[in-house]
PyMOL CGO cylinders between C-alpha atoms (Angstrom):
from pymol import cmd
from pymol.cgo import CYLINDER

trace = [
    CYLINDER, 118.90, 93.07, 129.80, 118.63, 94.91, 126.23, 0.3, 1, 1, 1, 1, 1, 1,
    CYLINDER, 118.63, 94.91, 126.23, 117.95, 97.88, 125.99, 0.3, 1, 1, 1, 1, 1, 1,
    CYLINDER, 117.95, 97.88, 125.99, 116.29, 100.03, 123.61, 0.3, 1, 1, 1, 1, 1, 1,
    CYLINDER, 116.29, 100.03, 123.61, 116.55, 103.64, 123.55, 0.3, 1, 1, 1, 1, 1, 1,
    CYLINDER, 116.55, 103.64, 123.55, 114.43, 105.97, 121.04, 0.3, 1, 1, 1, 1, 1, 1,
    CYLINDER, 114.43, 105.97, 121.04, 115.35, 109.77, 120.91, 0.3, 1, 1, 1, 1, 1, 1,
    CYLINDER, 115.35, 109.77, 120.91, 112.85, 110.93, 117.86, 0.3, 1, 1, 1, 1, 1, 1,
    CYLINDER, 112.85, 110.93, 117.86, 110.11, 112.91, 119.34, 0.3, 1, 1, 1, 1, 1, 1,
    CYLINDER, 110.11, 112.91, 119.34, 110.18, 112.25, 123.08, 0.3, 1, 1, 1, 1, 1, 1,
    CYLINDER, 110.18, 112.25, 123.08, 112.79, 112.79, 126.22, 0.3, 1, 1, 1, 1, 1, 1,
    CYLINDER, 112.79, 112.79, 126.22, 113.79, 109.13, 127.62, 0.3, 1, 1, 1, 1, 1, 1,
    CYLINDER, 113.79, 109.13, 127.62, 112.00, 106.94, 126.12, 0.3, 1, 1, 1, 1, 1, 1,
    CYLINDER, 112.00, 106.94, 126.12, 113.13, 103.29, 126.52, 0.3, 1, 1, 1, 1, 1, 1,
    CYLINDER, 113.13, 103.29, 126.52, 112.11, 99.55, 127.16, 0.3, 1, 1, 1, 1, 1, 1,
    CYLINDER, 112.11, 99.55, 127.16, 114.36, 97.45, 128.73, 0.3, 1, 1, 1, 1, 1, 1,
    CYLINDER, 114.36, 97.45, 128.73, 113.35, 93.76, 128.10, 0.3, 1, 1, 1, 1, 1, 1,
    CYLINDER, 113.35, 93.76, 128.10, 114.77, 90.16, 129.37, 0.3, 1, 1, 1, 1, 1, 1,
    CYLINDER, 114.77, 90.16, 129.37, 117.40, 88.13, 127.74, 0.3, 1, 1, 1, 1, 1, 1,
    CYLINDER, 117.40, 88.13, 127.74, 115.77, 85.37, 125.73, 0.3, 1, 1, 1, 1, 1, 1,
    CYLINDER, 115.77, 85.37, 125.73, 113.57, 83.39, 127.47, 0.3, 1, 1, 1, 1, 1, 1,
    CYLINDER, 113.57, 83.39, 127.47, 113.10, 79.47, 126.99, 0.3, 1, 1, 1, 1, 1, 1,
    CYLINDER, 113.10, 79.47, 126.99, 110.15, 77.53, 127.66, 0.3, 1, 1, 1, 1, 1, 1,
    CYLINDER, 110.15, 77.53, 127.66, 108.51, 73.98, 127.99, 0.3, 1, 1, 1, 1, 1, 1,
    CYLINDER, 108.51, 73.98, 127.99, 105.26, 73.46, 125.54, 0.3, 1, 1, 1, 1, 1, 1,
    CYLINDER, 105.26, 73.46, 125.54, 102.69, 73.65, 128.07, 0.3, 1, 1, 1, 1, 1, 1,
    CYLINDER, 102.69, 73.65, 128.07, 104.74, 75.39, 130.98, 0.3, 1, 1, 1, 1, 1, 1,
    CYLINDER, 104.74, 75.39, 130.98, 104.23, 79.18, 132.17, 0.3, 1, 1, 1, 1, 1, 1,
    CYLINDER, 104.23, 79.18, 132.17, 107.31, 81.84, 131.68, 0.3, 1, 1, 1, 1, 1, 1,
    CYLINDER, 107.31, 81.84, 131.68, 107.31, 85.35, 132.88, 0.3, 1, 1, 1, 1, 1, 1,
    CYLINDER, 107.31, 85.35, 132.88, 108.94, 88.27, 130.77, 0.3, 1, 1, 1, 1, 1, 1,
    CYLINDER, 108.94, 88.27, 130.77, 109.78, 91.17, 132.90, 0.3, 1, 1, 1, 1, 1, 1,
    CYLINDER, 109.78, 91.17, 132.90, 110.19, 94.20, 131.55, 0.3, 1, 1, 1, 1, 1, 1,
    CYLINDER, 110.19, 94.20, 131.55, 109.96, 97.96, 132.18, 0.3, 1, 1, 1, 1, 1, 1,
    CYLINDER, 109.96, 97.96, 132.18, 110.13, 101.12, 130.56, 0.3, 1, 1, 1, 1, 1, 1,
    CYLINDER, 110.13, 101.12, 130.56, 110.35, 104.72, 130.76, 0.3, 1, 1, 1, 1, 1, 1,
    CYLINDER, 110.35, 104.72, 130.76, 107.78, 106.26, 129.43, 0.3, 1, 1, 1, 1, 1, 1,
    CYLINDER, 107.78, 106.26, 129.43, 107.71, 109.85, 127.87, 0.3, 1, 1, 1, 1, 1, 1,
    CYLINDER, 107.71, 109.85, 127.87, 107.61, 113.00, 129.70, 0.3, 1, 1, 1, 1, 1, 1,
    CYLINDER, 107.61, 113.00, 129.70, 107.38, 115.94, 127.40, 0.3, 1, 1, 1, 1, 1, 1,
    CYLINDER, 107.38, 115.94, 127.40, 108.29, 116.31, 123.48, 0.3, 1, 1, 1, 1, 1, 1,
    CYLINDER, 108.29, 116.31, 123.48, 111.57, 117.57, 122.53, 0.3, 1, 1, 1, 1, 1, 1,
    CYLINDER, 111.57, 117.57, 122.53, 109.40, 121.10, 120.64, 0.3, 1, 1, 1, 1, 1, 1,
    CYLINDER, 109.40, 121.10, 120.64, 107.02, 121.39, 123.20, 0.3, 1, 1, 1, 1, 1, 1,
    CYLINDER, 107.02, 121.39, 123.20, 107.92, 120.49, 126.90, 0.3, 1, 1, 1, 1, 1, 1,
    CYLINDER, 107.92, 120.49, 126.90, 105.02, 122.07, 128.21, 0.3, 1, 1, 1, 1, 1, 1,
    CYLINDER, 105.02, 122.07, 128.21, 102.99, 119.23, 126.77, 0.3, 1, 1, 1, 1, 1, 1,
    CYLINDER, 102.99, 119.23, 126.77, 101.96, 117.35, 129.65, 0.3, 1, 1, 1, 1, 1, 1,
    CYLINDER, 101.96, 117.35, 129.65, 102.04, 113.50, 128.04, 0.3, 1, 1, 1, 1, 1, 1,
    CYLINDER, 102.04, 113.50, 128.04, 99.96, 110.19, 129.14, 0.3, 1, 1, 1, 1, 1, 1,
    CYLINDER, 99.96, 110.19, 129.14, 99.97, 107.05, 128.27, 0.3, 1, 1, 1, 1, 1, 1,
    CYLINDER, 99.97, 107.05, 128.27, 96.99, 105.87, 127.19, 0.3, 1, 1, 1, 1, 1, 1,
    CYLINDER, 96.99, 105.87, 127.19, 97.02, 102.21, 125.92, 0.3, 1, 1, 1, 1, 1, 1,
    CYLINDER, 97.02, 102.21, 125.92, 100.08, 99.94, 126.03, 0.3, 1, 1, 1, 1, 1, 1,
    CYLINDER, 100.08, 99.94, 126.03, 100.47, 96.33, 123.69, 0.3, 1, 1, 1, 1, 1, 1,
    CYLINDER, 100.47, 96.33, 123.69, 102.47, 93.50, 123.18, 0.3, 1, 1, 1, 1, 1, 1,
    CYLINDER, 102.47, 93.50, 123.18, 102.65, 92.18, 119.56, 0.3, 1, 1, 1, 1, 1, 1,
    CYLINDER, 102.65, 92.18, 119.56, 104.38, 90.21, 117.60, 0.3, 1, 1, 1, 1, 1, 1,
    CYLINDER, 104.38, 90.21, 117.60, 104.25, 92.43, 114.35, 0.3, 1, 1, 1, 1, 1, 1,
    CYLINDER, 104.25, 92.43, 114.35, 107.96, 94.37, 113.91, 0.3, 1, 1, 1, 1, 1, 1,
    CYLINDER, 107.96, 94.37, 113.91, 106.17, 97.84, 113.99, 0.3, 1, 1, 1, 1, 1, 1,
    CYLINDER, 106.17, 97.84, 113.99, 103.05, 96.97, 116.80, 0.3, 1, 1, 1, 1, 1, 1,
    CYLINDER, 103.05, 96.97, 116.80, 101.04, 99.40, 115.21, 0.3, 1, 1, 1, 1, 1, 1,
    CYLINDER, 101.04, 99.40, 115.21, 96.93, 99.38, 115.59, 0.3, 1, 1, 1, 1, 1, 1,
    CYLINDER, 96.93, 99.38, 115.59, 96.58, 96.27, 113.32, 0.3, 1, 1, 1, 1, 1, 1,
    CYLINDER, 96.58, 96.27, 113.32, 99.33, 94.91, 114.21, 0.3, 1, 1, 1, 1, 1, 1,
    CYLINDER, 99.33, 94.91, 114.21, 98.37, 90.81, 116.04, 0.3, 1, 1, 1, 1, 1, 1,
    CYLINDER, 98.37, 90.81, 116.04, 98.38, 91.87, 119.51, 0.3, 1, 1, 1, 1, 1, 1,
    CYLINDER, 98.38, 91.87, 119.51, 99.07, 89.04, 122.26, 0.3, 1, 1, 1, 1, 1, 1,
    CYLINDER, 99.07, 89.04, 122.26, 97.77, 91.60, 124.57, 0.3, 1, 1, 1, 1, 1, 1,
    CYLINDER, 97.77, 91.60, 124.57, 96.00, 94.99, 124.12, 0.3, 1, 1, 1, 1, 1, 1,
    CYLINDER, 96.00, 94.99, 124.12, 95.53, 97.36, 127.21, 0.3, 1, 1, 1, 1, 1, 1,
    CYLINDER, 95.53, 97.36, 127.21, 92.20, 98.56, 124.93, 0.3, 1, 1, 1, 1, 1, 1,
    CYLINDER, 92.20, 98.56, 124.93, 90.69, 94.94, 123.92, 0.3, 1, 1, 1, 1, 1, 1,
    CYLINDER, 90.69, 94.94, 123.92, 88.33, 92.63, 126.03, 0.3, 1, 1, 1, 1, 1, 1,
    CYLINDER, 88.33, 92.63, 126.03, 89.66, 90.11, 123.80, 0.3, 1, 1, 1, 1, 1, 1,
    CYLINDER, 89.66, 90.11, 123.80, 92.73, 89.34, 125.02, 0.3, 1, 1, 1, 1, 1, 1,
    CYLINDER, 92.73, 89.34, 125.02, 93.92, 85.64, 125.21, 0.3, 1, 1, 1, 1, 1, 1,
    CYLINDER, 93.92, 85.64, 125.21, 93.53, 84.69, 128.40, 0.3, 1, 1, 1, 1, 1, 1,
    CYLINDER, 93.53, 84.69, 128.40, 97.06, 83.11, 128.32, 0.3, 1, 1, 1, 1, 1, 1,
    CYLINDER, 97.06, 83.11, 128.32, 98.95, 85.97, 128.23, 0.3, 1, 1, 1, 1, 1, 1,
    CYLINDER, 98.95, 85.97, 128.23, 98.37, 88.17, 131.57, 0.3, 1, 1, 1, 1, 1, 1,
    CYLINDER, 98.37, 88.17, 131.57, 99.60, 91.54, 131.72, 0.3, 1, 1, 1, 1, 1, 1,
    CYLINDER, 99.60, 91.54, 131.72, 101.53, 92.08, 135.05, 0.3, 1, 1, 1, 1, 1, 1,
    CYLINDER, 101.53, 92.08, 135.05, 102.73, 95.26, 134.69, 0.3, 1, 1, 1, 1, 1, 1,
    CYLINDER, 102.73, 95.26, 134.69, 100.76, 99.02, 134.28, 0.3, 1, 1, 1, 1, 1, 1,
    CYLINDER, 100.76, 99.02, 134.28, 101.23, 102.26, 132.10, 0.3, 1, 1, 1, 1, 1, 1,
    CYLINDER, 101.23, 102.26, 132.10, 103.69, 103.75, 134.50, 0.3, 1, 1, 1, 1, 1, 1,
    CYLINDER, 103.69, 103.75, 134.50, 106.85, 101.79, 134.03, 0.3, 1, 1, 1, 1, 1, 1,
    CYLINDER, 106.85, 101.79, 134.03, 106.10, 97.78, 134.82, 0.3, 1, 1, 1, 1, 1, 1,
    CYLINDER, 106.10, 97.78, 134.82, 105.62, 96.58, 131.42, 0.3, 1, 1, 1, 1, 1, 1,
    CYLINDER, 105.62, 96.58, 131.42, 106.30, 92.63, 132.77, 0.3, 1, 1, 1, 1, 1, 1,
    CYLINDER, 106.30, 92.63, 132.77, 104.01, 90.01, 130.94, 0.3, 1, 1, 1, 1, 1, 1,
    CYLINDER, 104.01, 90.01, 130.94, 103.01, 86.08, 132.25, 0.3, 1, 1, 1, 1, 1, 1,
    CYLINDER, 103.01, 86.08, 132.25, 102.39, 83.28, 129.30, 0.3, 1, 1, 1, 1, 1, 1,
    CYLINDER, 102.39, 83.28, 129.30, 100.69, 80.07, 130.38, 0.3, 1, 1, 1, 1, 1, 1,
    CYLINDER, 100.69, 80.07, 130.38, 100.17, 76.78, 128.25, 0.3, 1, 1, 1, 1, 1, 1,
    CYLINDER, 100.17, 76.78, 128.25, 102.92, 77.56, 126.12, 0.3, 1, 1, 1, 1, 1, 1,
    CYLINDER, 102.92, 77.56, 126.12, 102.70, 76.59, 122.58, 0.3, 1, 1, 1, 1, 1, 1,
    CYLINDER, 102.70, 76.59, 122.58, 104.45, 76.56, 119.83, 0.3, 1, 1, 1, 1, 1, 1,
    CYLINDER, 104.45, 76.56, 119.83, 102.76, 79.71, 118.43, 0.3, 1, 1, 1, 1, 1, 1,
    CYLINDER, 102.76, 79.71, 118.43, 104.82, 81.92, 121.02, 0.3, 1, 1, 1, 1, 1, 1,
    CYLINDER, 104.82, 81.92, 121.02, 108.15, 81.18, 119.50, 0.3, 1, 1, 1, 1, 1, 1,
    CYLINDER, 108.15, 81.18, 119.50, 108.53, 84.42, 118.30, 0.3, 1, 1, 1, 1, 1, 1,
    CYLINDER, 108.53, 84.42, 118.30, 110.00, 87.80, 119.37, 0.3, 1, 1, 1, 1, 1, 1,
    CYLINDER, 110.00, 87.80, 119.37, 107.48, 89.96, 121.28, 0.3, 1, 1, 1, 1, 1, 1,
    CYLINDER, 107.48, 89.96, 121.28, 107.61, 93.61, 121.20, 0.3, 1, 1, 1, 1, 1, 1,
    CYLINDER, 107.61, 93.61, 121.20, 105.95, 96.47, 123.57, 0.3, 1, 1, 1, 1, 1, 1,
    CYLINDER, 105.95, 96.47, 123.57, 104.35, 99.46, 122.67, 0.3, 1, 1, 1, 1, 1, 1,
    CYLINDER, 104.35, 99.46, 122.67, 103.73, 102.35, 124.33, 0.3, 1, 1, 1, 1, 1, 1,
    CYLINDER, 103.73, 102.35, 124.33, 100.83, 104.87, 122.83, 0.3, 1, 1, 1, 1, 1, 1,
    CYLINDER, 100.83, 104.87, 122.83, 100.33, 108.37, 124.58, 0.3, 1, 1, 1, 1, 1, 1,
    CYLINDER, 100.33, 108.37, 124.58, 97.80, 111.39, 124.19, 0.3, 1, 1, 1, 1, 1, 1,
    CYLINDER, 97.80, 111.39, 124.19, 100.60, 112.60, 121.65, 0.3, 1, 1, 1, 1, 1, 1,
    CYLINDER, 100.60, 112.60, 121.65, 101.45, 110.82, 118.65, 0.3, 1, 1, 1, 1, 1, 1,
    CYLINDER, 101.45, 110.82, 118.65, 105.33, 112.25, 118.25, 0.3, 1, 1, 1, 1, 1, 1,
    CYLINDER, 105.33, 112.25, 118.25, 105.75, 110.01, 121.60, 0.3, 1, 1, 1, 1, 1, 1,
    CYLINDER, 105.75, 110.01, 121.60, 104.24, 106.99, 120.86, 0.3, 1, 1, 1, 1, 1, 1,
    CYLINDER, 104.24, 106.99, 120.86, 106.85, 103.91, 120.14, 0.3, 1, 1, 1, 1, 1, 1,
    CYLINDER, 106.85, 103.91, 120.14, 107.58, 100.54, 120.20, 0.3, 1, 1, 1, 1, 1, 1,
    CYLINDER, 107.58, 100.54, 120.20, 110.73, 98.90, 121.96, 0.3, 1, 1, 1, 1, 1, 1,
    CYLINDER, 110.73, 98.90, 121.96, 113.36, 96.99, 119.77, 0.3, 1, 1, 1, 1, 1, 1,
    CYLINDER, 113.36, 96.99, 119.77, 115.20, 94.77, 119.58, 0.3, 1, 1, 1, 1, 1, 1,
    CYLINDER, 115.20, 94.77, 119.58, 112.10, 92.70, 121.52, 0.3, 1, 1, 1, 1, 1, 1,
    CYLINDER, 112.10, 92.70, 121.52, 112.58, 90.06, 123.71, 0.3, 1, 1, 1, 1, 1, 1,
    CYLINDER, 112.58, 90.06, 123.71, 112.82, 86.45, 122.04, 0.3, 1, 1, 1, 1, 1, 1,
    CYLINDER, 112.82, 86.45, 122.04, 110.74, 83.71, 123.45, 0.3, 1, 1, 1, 1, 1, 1,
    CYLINDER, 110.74, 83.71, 123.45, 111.69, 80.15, 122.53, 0.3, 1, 1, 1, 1, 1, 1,
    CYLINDER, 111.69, 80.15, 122.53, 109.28, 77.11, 123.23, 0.3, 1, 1, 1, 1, 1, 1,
    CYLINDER, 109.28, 77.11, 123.23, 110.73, 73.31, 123.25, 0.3, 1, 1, 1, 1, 1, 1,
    CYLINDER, 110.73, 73.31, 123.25, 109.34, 70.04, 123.43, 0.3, 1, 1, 1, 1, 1, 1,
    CYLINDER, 109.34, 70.04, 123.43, 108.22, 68.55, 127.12, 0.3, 1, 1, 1, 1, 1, 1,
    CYLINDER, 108.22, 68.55, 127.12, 111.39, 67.60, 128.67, 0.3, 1, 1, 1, 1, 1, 1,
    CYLINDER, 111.39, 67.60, 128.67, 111.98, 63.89, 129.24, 0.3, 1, 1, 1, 1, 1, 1,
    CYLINDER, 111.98, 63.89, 129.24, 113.27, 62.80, 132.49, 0.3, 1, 1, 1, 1, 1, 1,
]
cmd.load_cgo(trace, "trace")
């Protein structure tokens, strides 16, 4: 698994995604993933921090306009991706009916009650989506 690990602002925070993950058009794939999020900010560990919406996307930074394929805050998600996972550590997301549109490299995001401790994992995890496999 890779592992990203962000020290600016926040203790621990980190999202540790899949390897690349390869798909048939059409066929369902399953990223887990999990992360740690923040418990206090480096200046102020009093600060008691929660998280209050978490995102995949597809944008390098996830920020609020980035194209979310799922938004913890939007009734508008695509039903196609499902969100497995919750805002405590299981960040693990299900696409079905691949398509061609999800080769790309998804990101998460986690946002908290405290903006220094907000971030988005990197590298990402890299989804790759062939052609239906003859056999």
């Amino acid at each position: 698994m890779s592992e990203f690990l962000k020290g600016q602002g926040a203790l621990g925070q980190r999202v540790n995604y899949p390897d690349p993950v390869c798909g048939i058009k059409g066929s369902t794939v399953t990223l887990p993933c999990s992360f740690t999020p923040p418990e206090s900010v480096d200046d102020d560990p009093g600060v008691l921090i929660e998280v209050v919406r978490v995102a995949w996307c597809t944008d390098d930074f996830c920020q609020l306009t980035a194209l979310s394929v799922y938004d913890s805050e939007s009734q508008n998600n695509d039903p196609r991706y499902r969100y497995l996972g919750d805002k405590k550590g299981d960040c693990t997301l299900q696409i079905s009916d691949l398509q061609k549109e999800d080769d790309t490299t998804l990101r998460f995001r986690v946002e908290t009650n405290d903006r220094r401790t907000t971030f988005t994992g990197r590298p990402g995890v890299r989804v790759t989506v062939v052609g239906r496999s003859i056999l």
